[in-house]
N, CA, C and O atoms as CSV, one atom per row, in Angstrom:
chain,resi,resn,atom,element,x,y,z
A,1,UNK,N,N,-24.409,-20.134,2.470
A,1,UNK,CA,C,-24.036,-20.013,3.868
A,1,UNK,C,C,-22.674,-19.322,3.947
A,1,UNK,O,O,-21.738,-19.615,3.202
A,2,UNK,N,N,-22.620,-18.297,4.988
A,2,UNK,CA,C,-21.331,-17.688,4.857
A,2,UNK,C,C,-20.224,-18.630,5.362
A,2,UNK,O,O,-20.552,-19.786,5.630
A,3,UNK,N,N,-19.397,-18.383,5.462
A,3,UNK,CA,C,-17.826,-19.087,5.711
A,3,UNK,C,C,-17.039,-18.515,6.625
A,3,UNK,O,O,-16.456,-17.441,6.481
A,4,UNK,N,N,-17.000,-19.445,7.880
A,4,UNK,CA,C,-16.575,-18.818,9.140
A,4,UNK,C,C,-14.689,-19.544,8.971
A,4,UNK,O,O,-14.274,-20.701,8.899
A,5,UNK,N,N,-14.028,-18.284,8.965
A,5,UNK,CA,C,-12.736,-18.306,8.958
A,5,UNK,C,C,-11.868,-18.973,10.193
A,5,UNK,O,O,-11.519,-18.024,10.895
A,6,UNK,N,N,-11.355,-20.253,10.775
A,6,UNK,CA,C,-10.801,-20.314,11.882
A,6,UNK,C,C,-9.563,-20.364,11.679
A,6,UNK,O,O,-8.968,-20.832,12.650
A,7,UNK,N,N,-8.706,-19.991,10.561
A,7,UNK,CA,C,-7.209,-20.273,10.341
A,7,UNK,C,C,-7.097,-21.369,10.578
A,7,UNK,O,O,-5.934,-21.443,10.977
A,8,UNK,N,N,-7.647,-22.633,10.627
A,8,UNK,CA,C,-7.285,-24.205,11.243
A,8,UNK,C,C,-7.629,-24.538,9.621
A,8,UNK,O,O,-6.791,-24.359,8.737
A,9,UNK,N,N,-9.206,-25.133,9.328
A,9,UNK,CA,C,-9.483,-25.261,8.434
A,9,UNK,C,C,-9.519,-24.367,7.199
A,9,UNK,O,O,-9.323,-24.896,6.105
A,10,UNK,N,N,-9.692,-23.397,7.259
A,10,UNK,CA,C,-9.961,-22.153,6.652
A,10,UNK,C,C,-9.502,-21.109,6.541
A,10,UNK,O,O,-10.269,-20.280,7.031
A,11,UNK,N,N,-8.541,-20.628,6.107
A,11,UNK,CA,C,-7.721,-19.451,6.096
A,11,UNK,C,C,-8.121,-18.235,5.876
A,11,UNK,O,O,-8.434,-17.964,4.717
A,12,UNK,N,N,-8.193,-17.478,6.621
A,12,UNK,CA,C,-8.735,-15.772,6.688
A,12,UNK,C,C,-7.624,-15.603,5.148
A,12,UNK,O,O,-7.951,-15.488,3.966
A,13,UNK,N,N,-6.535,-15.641,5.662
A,13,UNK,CA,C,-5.982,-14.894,4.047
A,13,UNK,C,C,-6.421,-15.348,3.000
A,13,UNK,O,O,-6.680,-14.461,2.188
A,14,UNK,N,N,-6.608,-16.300,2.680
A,14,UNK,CA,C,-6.569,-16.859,1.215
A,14,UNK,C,C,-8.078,-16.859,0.949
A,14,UNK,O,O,-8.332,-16.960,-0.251
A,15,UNK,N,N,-9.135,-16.774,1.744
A,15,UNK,CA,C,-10.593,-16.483,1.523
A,15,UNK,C,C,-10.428,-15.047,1.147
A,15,UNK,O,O,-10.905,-14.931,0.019
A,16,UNK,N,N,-9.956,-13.857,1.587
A,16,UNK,CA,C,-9.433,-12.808,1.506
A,16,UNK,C,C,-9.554,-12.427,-0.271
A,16,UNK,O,O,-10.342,-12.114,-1.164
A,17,UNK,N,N,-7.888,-12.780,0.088
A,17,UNK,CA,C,-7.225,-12.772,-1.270
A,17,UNK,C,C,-8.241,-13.408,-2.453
A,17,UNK,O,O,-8.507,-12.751,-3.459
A,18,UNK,N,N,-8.750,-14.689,-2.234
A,18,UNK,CA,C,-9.881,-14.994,-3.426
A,18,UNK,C,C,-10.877,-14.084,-3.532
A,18,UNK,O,O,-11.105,-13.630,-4.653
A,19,UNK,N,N,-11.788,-13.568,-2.225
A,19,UNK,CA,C,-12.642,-12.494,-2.930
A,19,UNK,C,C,-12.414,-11.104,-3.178
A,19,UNK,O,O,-13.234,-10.239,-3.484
A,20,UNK,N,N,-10.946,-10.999,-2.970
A,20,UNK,CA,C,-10.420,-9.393,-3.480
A,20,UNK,C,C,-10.493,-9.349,-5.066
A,20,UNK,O,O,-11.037,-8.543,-5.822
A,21,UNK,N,N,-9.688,-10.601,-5.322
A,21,UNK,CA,C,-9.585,-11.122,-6.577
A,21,UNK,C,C,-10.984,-10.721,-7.658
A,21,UNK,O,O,-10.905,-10.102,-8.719
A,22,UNK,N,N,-11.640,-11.015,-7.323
A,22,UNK,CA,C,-13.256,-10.787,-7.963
A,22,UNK,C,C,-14.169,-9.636,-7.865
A,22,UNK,O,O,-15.286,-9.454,-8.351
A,23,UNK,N,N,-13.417,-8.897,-7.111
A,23,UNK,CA,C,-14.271,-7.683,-6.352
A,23,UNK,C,C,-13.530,-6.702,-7.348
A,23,UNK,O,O,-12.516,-6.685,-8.047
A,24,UNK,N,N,-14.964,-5.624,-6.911
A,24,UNK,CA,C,-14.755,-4.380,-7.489
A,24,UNK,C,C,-13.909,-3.360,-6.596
A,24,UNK,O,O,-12.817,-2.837,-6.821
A,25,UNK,N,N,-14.538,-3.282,-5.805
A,25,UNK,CA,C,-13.569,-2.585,-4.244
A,25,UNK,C,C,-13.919,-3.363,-3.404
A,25,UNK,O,O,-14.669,-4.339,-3.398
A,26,UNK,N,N,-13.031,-2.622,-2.338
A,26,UNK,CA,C,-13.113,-3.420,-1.108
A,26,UNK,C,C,-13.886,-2.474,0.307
A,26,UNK,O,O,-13.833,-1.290,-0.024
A,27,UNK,N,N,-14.469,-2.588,1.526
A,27,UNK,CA,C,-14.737,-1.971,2.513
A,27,UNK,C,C,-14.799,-2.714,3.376
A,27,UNK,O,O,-15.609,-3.639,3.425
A,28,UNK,N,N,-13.678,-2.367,4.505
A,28,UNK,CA,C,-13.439,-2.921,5.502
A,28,UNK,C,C,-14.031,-2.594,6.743
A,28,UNK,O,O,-14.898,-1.795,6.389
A,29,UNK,N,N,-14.112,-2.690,7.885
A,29,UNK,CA,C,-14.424,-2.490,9.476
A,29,UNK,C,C,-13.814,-3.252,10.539
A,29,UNK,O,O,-14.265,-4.239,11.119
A,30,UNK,N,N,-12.764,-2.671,10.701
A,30,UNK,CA,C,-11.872,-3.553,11.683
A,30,UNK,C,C,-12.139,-2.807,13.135
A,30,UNK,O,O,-12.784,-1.769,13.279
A,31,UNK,N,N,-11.676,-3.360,13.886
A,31,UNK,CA,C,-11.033,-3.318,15.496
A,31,UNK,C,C,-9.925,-2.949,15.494
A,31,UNK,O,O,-9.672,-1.930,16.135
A,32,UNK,N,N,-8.915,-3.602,14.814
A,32,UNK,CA,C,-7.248,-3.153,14.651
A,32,UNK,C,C,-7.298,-3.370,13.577
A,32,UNK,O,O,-8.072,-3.964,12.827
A,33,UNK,N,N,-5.838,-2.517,13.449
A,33,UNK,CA,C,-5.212,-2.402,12.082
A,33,UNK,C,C,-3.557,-2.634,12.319
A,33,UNK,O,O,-2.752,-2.214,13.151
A,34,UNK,N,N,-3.477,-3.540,11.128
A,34,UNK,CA,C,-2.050,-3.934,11.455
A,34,UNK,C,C,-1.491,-3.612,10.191
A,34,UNK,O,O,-2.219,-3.634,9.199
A,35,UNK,N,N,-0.087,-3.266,10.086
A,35,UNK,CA,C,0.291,-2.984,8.586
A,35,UNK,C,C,0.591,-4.211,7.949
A,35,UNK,O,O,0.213,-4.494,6.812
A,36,UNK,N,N,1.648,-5.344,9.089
A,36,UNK,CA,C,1.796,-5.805,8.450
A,36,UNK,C,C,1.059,-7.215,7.566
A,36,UNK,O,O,1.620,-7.879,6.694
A,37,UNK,N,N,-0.142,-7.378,8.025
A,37,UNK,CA,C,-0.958,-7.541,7.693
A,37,UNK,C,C,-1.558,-7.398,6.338
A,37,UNK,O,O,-1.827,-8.297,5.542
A,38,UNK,N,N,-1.770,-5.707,6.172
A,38,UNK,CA,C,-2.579,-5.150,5.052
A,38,UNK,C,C,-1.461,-5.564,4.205
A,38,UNK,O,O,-1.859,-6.456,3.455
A,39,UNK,N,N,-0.083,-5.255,3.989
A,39,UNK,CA,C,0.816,-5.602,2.940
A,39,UNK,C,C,0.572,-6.967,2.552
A,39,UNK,O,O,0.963,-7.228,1.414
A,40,UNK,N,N,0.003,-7.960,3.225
A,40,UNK,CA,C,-0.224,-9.442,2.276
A,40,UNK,C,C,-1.097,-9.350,1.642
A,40,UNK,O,O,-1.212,-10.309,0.878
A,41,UNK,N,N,-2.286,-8.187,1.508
A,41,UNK,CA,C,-2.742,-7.817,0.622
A,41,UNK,C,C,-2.715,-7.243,-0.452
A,41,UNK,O,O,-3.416,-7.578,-1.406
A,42,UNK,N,N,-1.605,-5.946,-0.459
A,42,UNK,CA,C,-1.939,-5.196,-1.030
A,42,UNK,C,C,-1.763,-4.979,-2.863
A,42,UNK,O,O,-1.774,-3.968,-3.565
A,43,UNK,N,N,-1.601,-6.491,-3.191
A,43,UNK,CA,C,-1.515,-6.698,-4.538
A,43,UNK,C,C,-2.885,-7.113,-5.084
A,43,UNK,O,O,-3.055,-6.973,-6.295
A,44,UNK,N,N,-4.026,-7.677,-4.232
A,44,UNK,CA,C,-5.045,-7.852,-4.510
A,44,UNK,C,C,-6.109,-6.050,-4.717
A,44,UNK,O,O,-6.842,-5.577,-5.586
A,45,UNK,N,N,-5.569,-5.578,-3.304
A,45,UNK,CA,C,-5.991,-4.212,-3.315
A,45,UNK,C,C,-5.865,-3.280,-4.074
A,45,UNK,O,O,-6.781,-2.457,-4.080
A,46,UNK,N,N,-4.926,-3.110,-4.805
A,46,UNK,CA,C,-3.920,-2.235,-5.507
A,46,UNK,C,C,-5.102,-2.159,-7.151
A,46,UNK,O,O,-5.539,-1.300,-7.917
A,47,UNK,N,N,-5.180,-3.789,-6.946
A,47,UNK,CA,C,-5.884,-3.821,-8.478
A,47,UNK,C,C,-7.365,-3.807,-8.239
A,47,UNK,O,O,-7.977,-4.503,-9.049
A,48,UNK,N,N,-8.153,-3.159,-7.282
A,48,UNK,CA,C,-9.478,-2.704,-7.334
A,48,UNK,C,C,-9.675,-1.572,-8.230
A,48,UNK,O,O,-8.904,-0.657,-8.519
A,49,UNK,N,N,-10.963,-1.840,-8.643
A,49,UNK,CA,C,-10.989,-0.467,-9.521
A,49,UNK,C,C,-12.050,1.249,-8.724
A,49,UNK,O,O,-12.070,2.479,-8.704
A,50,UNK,N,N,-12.786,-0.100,-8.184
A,50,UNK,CA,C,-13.856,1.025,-7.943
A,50,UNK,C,C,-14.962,1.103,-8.288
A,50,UNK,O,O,-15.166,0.297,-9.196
A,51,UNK,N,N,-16.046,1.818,-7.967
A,51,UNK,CA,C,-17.094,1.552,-9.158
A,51,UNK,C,C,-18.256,2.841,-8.804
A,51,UNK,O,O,-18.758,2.803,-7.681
A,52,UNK,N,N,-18.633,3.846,-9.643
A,52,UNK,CA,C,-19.850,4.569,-9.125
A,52,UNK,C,C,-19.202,6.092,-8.559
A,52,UNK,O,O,-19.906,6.999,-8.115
A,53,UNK,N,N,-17.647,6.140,-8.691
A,53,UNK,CA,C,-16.423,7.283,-7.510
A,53,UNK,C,C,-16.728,7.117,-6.340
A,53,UNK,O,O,-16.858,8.115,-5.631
A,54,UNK,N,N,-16.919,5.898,-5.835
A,54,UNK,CA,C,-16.450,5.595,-4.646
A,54,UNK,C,C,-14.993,4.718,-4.649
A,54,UNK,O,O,-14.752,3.715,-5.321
A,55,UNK,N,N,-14.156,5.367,-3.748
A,55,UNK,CA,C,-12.799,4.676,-3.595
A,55,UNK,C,C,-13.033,3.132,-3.910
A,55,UNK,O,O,-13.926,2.360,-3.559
A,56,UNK,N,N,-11.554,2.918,-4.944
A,56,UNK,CA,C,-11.743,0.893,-4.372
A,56,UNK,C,C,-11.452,0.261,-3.302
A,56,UNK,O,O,-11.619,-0.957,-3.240
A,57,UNK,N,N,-10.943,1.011,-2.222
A,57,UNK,CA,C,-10.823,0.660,-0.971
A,57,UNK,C,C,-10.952,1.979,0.619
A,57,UNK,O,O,-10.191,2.831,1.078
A,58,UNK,N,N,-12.277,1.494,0.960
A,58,UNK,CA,C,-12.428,2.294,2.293
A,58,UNK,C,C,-11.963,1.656,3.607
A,58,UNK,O,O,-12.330,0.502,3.829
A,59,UNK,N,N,-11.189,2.296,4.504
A,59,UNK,CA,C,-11.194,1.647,5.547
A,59,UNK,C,C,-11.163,2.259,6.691
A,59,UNK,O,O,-10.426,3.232,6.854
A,60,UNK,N,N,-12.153,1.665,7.902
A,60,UNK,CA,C,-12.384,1.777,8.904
A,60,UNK,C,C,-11.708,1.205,10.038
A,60,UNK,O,O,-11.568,-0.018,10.034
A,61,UNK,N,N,-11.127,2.078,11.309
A,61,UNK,CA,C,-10.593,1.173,11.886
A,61,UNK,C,C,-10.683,1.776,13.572
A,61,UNK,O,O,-10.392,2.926,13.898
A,62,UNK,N,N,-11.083,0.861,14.364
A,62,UNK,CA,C,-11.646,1.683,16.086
A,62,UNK,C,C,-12.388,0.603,16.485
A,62,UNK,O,O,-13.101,-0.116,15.786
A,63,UNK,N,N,-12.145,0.536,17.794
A,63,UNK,CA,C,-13.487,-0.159,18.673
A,63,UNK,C,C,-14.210,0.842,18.936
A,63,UNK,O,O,-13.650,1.935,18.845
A,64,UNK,N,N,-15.710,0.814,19.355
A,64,UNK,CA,C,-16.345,2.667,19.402
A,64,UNK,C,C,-16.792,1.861,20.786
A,64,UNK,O,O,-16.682,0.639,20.877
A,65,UNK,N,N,-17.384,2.821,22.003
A,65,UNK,CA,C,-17.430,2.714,23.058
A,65,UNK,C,C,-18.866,3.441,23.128
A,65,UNK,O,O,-19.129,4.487,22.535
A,66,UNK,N,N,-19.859,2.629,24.046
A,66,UNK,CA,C,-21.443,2.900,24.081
A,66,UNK,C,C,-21.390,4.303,24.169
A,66,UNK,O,O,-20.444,4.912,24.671
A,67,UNK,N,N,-22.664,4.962,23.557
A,67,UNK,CA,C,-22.976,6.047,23.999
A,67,UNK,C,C,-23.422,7.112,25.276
A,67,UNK,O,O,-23.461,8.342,25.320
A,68,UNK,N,N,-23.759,5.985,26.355
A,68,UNK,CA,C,-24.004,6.006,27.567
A,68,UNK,C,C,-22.607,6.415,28.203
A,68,UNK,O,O,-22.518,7.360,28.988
A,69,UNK,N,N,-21.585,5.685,27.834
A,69,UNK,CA,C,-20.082,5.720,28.611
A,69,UNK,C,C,-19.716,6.450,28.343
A,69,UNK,O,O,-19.057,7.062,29.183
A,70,UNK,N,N,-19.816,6.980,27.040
A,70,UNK,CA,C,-19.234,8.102,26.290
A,70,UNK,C,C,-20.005,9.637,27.212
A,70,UNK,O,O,-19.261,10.424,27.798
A,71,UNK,N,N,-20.866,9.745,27.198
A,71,UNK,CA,C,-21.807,10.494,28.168
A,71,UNK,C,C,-21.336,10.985,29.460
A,71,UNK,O,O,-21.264,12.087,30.004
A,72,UNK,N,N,-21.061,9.857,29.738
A,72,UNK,CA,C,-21.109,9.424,31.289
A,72,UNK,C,C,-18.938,9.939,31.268
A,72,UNK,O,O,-18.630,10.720,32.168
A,73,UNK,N,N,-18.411,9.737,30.844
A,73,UNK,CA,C,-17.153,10.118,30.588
A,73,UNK,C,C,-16.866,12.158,30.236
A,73,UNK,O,O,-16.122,13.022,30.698
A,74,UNK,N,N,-17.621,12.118,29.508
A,74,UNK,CA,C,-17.861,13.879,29.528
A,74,UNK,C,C,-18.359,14.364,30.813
A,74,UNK,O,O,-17.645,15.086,31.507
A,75,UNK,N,N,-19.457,14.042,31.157
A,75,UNK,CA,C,-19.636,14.821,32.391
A,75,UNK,C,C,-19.349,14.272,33.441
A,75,UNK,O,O,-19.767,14.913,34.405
A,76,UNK,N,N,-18.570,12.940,33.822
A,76,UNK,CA,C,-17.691,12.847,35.064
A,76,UNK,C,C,-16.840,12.802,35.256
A,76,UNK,O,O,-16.317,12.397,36.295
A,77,UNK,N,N,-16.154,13.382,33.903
A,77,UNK,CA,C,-14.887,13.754,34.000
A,77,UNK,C,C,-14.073,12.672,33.543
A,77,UNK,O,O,-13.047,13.073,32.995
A,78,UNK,N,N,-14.221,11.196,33.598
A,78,UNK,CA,C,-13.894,9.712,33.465
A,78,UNK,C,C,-12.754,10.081,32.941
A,78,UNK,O,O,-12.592,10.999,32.138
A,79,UNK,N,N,-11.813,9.254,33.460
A,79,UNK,CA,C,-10.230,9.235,32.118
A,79,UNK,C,C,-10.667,8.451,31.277
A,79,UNK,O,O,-11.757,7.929,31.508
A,80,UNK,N,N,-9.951,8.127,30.039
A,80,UNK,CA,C,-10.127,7.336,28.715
A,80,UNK,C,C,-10.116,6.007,28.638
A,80,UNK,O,O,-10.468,5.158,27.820
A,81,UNK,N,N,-9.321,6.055,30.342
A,81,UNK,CA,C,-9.061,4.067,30.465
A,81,UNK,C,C,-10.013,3.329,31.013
A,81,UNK,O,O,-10.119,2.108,31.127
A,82,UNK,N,N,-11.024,4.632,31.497
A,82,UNK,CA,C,-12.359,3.342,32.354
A,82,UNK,C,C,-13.437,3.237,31.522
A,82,UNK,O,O,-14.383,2.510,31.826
């Protein structure tokens, strides 16, 4: 069963940090990106190796917005904030 992180019981970092620890690389998909953040990592990160020449660490980072809105924003002109 996976392991739902609430920082109360369960710490996002240190679940983190344990399976960086064991991993070959890492691939992320965030919403935000914070630096200072990634730096409490980046000793776990640092020592990925990789595997196959794919990077030991990819990362993704954006909320993406429906394709409909996106659409609908090109041809009505929409500003970026609605």
């Amino acid at each position: 069963m996976p392991t739902i992180f609430d920082n109360i019981d369960e710490k996002l970092l240190e679940g983190l940090k344990d399976a960086l620890k064991v991993a070959e690389r890492g691939d992320f998909c965030v919403g935000y990106f914070n630096l200072r953040g990634w730096r409490r990592i980046t000793e776990e990160v640092d020592a990925l190796s990789g595997q196959d020449g794919i990077p030991p660490c990819r990362l993704i980072v954006g909320m993406s917005t429906g394709v409909d809105r996106t659409v609908r924003r090109h041809y009505n002109h929409e500003s970026e904030e609605t």
